[in-house]
OpenMM code with the backbone's topology and positions (N, CA, C; nanometers):
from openmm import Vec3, app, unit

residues = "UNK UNK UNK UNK UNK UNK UNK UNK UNK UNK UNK UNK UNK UNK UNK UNK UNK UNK UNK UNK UNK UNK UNK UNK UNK UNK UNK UNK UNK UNK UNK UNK UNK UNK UNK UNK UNK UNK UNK UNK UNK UNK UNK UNK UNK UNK UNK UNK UNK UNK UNK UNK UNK UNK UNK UNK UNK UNK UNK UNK UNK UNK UNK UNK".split()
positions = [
    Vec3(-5.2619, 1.6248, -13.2995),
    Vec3(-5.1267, 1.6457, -13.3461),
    Vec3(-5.0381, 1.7019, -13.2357),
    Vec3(-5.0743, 1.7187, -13.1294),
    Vec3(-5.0552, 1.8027, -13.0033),
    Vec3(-4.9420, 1.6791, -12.9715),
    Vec3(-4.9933, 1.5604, -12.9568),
    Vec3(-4.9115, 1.4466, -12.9145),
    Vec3(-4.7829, 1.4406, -12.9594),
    Vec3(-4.8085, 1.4165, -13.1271),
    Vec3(-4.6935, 1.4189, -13.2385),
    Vec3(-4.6979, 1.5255, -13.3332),
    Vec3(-4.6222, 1.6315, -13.3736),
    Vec3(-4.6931, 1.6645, -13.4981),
    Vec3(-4.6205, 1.6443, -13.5966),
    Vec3(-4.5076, 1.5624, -13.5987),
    Vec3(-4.4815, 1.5191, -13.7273),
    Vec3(-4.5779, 1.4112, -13.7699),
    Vec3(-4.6992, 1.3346, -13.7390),
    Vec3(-4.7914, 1.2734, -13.7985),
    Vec3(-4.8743, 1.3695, -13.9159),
    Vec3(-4.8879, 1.4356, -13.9101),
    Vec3(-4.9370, 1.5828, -13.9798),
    Vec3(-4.8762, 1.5321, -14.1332),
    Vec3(-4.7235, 1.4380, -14.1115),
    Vec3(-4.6827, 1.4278, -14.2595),
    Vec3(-4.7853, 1.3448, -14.3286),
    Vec3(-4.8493, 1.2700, -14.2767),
    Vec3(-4.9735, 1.1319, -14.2824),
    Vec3(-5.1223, 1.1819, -14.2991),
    Vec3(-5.1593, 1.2979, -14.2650),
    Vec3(-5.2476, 1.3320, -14.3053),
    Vec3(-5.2738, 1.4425, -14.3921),
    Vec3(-5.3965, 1.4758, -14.4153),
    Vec3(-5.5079, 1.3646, -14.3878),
    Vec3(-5.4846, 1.2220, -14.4465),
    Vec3(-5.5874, 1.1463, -14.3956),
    Vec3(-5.5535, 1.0043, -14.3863),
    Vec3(-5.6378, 0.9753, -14.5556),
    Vec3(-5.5408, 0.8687, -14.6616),
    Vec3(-5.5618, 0.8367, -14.7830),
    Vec3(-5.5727, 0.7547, -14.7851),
    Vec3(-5.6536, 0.6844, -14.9179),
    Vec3(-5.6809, 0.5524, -14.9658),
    Vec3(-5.6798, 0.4914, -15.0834),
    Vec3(-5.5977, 0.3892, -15.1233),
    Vec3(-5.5537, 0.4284, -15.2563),
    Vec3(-5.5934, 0.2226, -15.3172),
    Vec3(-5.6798, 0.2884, -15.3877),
    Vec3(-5.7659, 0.1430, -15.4831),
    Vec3(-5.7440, 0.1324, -15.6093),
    Vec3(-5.7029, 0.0526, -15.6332),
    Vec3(-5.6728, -0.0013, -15.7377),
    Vec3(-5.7448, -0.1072, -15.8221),
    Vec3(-5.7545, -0.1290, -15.9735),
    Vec3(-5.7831, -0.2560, -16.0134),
    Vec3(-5.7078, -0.3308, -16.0967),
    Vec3(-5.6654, -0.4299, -16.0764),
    Vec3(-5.5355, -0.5268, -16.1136),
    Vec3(-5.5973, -0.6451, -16.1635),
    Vec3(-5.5767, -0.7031, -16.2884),
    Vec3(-5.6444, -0.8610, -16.2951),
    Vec3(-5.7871, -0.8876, -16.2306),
    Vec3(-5.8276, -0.7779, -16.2838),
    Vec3(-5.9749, -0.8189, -16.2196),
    Vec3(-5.9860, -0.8428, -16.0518),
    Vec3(-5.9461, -0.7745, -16.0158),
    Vec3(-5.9079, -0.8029, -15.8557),
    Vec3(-5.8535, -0.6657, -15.8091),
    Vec3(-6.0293, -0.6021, -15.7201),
    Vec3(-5.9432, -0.4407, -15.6484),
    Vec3(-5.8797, -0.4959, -15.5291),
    Vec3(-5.7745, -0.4190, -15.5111),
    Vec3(-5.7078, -0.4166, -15.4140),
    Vec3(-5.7140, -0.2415, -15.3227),
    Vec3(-5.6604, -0.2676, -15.1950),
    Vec3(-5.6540, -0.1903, -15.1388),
    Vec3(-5.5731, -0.1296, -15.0241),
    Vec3(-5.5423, -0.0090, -15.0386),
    Vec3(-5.4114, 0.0286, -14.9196),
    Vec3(-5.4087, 0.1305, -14.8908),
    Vec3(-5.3723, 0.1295, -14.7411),
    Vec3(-5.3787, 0.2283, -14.6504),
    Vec3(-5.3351, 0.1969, -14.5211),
    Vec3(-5.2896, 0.3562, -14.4342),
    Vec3(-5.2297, 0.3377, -14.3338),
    Vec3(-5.2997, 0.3262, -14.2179),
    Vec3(-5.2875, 0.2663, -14.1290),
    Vec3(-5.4217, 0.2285, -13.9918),
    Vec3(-5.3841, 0.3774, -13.9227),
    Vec3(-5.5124, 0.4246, -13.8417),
    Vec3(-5.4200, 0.4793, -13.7434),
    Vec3(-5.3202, 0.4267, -13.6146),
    Vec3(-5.4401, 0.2892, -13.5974),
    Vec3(-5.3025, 0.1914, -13.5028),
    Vec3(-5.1766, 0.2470, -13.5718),
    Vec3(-5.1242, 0.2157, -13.7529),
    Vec3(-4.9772, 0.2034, -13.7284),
    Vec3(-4.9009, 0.3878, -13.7378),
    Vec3(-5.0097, 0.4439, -13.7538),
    Vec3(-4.9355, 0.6144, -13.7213),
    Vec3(-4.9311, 0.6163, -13.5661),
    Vec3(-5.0235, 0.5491, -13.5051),
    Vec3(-4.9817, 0.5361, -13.3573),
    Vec3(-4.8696, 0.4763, -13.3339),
    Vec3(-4.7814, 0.3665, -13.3649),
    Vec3(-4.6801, 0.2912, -13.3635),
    Vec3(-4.6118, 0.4227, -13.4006),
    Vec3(-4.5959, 0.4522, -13.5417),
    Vec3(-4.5112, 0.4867, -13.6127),
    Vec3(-4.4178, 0.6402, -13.5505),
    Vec3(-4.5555, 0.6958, -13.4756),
    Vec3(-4.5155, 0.8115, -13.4535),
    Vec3(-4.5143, 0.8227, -13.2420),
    Vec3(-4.5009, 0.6900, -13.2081),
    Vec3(-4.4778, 0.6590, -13.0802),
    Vec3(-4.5868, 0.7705, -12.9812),
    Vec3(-4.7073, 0.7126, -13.0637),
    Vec3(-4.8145, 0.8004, -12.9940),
    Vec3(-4.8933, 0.7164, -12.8588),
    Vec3(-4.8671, 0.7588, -12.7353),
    Vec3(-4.9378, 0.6734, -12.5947),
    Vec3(-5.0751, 0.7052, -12.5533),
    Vec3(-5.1276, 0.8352, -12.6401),
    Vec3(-5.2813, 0.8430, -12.6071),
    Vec3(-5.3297, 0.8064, -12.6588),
    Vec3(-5.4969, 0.8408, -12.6786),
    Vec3(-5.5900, 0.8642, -12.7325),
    Vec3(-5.6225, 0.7082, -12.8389),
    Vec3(-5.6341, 0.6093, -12.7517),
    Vec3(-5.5987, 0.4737, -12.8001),
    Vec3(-5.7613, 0.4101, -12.8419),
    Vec3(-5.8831, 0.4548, -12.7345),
    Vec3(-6.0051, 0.4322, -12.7740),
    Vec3(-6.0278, 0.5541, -12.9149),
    Vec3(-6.0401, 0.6298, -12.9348),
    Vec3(-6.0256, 0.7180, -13.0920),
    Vec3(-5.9476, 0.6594, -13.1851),
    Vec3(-5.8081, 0.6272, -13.1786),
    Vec3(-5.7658, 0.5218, -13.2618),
    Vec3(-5.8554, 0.4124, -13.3256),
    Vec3(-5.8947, 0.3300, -13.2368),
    Vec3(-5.9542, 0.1994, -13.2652),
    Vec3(-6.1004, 0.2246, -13.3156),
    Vec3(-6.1504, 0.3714, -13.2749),
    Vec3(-6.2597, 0.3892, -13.3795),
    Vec3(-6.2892, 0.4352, -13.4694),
    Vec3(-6.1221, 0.5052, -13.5487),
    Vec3(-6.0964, 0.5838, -13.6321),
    Vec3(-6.0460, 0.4462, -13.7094),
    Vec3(-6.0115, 0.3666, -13.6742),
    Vec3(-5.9451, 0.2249, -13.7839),
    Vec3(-6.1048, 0.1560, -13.7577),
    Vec3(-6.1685, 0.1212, -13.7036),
    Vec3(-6.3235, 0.0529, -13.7300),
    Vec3(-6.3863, 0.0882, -13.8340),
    Vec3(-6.3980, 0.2645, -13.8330),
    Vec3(-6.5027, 0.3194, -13.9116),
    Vec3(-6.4052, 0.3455, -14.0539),
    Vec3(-6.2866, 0.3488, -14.0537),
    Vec3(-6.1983, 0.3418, -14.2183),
    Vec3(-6.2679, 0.2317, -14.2515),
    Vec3(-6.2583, 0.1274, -14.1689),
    Vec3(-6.2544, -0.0612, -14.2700),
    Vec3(-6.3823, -0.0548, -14.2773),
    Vec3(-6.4797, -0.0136, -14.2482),
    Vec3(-6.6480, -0.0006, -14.2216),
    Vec3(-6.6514, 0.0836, -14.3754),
    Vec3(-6.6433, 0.2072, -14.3544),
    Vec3(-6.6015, 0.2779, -14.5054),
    Vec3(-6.5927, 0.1966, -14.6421),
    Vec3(-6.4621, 0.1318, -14.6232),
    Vec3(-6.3659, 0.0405, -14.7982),
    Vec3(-6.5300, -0.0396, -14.8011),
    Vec3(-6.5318, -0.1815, -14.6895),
    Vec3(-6.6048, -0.2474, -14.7307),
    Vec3(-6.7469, -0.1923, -14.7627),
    Vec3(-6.8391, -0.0613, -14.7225),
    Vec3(-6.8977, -0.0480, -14.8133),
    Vec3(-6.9122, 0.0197, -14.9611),
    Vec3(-6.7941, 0.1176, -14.9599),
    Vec3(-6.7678, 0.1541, -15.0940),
    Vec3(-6.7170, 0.0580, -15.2041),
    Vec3(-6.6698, -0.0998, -15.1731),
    Vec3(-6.6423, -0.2251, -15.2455),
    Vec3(-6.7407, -0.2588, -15.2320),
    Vec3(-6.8543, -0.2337, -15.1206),
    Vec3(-6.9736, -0.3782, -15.2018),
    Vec3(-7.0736, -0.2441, -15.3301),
    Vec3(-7.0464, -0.1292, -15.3797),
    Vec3(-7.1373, -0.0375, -15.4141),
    Vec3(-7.1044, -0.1184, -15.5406),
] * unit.nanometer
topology = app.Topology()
chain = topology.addChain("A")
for resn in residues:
    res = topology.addResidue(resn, chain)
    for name in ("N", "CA", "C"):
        topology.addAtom(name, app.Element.getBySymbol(name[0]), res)
């Protein structure tokens, strides 16, 4: 948060599932786009393994 700390408004990071017509859906913010969002230039390998291991996460709590 050192970078940005208005990202701080974003966390901690949520996930919000739903079931609609027989069909879960799912949404959430990457950290890629709090990186965009909050014009963050570091820490870009942690990013990409902090958005790997979220989508790693959903898909196994959807196949349970």
């Amino acid at each position: 948060m050192e970078a940005s700390p208005f990202v701080a408004i974003d966390l901690p990071s949520k996930i919000l599932v739903i079931e609609e017509d027989n069909n879960v859906k799912v949404a959430f913010n990457s950290f890629s786009y709090l990186k965009t969002r909050y014009n963050i230039e570091s820490f870009n390998e942690l990013i990409e393994e902090f958005d790997k291991n979220i989508v790693e996460l959903i898909t196994k709590a959807l196949s349970l």
